[in-house]
N, C-alpha and C positions, 0 to 999 in steps of 0.2 A: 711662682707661676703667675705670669700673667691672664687673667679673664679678659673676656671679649664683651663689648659694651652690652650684645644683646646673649648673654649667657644665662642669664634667668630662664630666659623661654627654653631654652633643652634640657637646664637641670631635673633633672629626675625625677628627685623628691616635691618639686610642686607642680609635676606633670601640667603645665599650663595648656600643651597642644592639645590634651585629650579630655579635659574637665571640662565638666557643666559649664554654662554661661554665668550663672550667680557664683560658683568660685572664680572665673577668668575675672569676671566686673569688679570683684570683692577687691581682688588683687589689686586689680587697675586705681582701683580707688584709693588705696592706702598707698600708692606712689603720690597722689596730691595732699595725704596728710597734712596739715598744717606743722608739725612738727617735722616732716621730712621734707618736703619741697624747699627750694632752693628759692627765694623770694627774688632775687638778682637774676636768675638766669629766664629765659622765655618758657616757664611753664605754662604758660594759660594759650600759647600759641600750640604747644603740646597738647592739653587738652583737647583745642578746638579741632585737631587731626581725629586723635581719638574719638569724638564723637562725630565727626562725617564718614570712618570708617565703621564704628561699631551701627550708624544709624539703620545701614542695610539690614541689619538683626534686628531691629525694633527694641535701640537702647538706647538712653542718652543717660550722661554722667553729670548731674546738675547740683546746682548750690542746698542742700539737704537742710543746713541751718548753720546760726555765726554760733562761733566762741571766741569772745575776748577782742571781738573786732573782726576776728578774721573770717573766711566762707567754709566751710565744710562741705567737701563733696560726696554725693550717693550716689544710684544708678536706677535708673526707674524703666519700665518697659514703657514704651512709647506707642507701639503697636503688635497685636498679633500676627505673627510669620504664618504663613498659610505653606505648608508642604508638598507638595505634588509631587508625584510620583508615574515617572513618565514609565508608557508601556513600551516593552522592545519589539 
């Protein structure tokens, strides 16, 4: 059987649609691993989506610290999300 590129997000077991923000980012961040990212292909253009999407949320995904040369990515809150709660 073939999987579908974005099959991770329905899989079950790491329920991504309905987890906290710190398991969803955790996630996100170990796809730039320096050990898993694809050095060849446009990951850092990938990144750059991800963070004007997640920014809305008061997150950004930035350079944590190097090893070996390379960047290591974390996730840091950029700002407090204020919630309002509209009346009907």
């Amino acid at each position: 059987m073939d999987w579908e590129d974005d099959w991770v997000f329905d899989y079950e077991a790491f329920d991504l649609e309905h987890c906290e923000d710190q398991i969803f980012l955790s996630f996100i961040v170990k796809t730039f691993n320096l050990y898993v990212r694809n050095e060849s292909s446009p990951w850092l253009s990938l990144l750059d989506k991800i963070n004007s999407l997640i920014k809305e949320d008061g997150y950004k995904l930035y350079v944590s610290k190097r090893s070996s040369g390379n960047d290591v990515y974390g996730f840091k809150e950029i700002f407090k999300r204020k919630i309002t709660l509209e009346k009907e």
